[in-house]
C-alpha positions as CSV (number, residue, x, y, z in Angstrom):
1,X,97.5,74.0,92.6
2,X,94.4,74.3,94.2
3,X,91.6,75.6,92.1
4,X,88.5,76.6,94.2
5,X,87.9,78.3,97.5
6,X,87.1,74.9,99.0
7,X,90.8,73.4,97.9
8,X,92.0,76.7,99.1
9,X,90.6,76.0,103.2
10,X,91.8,72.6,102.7
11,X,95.1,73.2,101.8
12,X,95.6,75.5,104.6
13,X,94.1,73.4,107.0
14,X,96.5,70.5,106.0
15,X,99.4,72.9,106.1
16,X,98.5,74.2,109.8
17,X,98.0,70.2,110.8
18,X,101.6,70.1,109.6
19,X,103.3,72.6,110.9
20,X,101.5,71.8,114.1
21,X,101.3,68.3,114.6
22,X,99.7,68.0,118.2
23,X,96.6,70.3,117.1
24,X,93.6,69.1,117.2
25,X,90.5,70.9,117.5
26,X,86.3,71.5,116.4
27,X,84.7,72.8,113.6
28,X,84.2,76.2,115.6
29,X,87.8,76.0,116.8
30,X,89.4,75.5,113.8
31,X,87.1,78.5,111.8
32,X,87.8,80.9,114.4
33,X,91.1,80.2,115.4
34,X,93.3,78.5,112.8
35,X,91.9,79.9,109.7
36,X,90.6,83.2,110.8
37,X,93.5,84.1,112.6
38,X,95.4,83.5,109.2
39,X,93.1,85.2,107.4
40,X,93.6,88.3,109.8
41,X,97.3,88.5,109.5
42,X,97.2,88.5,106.1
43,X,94.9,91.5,106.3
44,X,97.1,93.3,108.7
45,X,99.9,92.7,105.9
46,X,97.6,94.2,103.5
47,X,96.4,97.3,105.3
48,X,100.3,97.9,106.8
49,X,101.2,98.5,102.9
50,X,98.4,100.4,102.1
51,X,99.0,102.4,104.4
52,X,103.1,102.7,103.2
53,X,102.0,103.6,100.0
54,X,99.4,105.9,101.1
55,X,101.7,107.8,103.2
56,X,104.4,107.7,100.6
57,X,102.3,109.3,98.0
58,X,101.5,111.9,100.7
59,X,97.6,111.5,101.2
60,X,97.6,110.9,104.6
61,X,100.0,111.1,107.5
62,X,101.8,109.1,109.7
63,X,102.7,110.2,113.4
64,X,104.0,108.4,116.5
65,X,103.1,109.2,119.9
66,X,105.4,108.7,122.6
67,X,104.6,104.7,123.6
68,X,102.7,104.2,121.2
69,X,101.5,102.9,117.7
70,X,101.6,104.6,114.9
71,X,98.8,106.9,113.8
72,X,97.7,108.0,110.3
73,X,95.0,110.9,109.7
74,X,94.6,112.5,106.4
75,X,97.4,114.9,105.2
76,X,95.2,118.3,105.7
77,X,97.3,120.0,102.7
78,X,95.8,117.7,100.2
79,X,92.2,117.4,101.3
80,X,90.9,119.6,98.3
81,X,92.9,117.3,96.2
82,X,91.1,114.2,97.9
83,X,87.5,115.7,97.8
84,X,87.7,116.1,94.7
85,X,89.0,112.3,93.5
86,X,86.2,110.8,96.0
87,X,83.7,113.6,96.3
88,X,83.5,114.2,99.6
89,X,83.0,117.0,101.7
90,X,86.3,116.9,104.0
91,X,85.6,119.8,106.0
């Protein structure tokens, strides 16, 4: 089990060698493409449920617009609520 941030690239670099066995690439390439790219989807993951959750609890609000994404804005009906907790002026 890796046990720094160093094991932690290697590993994942070994296990994207592995899965793609042709790959090759630099430095550069493999920062910005291989491990950043992983890195990103992992955030998407991460902000997709926190975004769930925020909705489910009813703080903000999720719409769809005809072709296209979702869209969240804050759920107007609690915004005294969430000045408070943060305080911020949401005017």
């Amino acid at each position: 089990m890796p046990e720094t941030e160093m094991d932690r690239v290697a590993l994942r670099i070994l296990k994207y060698l592995i899965q793609n066995p042709g790959k090759k690439d630099t430095l550069t390439g493999i920062c910005e493409w291989w491990l950043l790219h992983e890195r990103f989807d992992h955030i998407v993951d991460m902000v997709n449920e926190a975004l769930e959750d925020l909705v489910s609890r009813g703080l903000i609000i999720e719409k769809r617009l005809p072709k296209s994404e979702k869209i969240y804005q804050v759920n107007a009906a609690r915004k005294v609520e969430l000045s408070r907790v943060f305080h911020l002026n949401l005017n």
